[in-house]
mmCIF file of the C-alpha atoms, coordinates in Angstrom:
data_MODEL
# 
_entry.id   MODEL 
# 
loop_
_atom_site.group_PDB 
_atom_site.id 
_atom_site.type_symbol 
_atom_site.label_atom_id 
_atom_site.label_alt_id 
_atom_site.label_comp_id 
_atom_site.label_asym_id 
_atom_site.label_entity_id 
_atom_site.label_seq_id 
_atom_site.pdbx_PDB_ins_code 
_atom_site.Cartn_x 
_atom_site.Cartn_y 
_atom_site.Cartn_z 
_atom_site.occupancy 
_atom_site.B_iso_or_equiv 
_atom_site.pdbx_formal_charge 
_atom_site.auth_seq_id 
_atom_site.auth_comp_id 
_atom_site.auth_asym_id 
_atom_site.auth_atom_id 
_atom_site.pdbx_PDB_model_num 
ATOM 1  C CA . UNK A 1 1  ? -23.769 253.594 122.079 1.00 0.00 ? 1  UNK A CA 1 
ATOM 2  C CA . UNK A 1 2  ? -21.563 251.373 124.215 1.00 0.00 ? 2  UNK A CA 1 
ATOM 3  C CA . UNK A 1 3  ? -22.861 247.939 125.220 1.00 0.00 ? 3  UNK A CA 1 
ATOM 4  C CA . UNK A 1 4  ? -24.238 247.593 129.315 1.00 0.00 ? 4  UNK A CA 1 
ATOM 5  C CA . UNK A 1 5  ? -23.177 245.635 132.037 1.00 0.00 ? 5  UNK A CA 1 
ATOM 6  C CA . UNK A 1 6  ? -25.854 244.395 134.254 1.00 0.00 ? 6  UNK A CA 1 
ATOM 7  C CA . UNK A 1 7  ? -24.874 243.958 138.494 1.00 0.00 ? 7  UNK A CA 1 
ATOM 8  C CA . UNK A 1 8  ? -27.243 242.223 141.103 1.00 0.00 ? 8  UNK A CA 1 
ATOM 9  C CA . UNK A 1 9  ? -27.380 243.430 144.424 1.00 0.00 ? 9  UNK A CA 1 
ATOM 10 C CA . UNK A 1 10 ? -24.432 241.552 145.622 1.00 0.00 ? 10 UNK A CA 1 
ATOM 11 C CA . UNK A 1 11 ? -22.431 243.178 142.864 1.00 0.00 ? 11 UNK A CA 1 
ATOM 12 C CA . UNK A 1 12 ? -21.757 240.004 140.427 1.00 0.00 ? 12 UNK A CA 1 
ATOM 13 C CA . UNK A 1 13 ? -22.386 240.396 136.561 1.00 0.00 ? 13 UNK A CA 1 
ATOM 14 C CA . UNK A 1 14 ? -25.436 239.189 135.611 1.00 0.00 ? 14 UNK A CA 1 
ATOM 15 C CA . UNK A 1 15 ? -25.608 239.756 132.052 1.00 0.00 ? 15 UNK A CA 1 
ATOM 16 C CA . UNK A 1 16 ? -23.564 242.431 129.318 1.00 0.00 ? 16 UNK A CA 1 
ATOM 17 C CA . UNK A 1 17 ? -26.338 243.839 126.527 1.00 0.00 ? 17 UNK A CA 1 
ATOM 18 C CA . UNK A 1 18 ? -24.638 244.351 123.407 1.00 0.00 ? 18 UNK A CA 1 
ATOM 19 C CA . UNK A 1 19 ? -24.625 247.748 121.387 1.00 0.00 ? 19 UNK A CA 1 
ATOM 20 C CA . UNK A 1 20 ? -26.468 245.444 118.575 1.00 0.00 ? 20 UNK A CA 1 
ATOM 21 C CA . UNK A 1 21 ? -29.426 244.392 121.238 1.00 0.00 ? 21 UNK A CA 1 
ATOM 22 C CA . UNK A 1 22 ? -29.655 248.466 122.521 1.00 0.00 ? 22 UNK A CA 1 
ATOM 23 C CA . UNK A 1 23 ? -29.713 249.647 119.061 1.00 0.00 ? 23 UNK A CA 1 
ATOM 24 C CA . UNK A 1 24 ? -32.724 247.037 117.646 1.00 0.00 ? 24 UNK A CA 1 
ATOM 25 C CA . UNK A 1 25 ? -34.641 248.210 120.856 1.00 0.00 ? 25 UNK A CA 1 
ATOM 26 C CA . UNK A 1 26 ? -33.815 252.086 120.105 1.00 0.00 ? 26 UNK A CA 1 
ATOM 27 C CA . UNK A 1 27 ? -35.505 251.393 116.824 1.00 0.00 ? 27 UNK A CA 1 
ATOM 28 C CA . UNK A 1 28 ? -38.399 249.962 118.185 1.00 0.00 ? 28 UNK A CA 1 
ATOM 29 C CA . UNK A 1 29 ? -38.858 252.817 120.154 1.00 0.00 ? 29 UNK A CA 1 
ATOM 30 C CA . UNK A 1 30 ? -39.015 255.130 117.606 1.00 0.00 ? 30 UNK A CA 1 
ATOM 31 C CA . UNK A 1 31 ? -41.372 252.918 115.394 1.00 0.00 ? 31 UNK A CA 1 
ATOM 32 C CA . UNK A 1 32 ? -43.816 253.015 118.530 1.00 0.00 ? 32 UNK A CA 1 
ATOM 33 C CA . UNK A 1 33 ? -43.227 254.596 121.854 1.00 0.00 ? 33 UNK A CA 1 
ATOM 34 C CA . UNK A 1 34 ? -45.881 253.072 123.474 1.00 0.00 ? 34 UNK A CA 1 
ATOM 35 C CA . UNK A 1 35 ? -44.600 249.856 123.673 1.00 0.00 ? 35 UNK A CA 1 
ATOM 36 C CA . UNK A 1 36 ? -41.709 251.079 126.507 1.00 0.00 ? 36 UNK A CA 1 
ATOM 37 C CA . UNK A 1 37 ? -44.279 253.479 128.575 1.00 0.00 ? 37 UNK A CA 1 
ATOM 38 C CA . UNK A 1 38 ? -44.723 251.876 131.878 1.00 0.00 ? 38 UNK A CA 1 
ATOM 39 C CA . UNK A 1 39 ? -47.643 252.558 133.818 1.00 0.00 ? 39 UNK A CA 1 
ATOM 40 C CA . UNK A 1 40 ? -46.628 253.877 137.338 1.00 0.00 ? 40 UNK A CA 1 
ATOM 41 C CA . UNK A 1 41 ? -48.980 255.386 140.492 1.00 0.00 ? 41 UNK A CA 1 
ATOM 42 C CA . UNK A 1 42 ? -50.556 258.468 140.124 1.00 0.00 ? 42 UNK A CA 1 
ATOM 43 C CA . UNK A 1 43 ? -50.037 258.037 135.841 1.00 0.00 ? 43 UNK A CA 1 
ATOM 44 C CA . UNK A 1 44 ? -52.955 258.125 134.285 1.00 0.00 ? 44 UNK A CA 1 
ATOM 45 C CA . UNK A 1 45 ? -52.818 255.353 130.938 1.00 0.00 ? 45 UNK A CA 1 
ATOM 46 C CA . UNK A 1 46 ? -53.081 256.025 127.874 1.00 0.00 ? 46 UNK A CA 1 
ATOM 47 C CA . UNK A 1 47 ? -56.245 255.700 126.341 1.00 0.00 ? 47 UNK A CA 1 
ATOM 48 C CA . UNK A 1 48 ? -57.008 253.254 123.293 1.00 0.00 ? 48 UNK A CA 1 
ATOM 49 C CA . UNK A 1 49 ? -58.077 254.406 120.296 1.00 0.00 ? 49 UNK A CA 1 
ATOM 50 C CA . UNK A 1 50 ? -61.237 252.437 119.512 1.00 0.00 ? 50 UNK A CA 1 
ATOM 51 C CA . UNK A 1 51 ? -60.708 249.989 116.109 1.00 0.00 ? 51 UNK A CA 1 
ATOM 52 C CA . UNK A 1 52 ? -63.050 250.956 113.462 1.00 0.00 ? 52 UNK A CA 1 
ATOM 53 C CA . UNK A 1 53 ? -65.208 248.501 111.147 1.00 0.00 ? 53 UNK A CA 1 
# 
């Protein structure tokens, strides 16, 4: 993986993400996809598993 660079609209660099930072979030994303789903028109979410007593 090779670390971001982050432009606004006017094309200044806002921010560089580091291979460490994309890697931890990678992980994350294995350990629970659902965390990085975003919810967008016409998607239906997903439903929540009801916690048990």
């Amino acid at each position: 993986m090779h670390e971001v660079k982050v432009y606004d609209s006017s094309g200044k660099l806002k921010k560089v993400i580091s291979t460490k930072s994309l890697n931890i979030r990678s992980n994350k994303q294995l350990e629970d996809p659902s965390l990085f789903l975003r919810n967008k028109r016409g998607r239906k979410a997903l439903p929540t598993l009801p916690k048990t007593q």
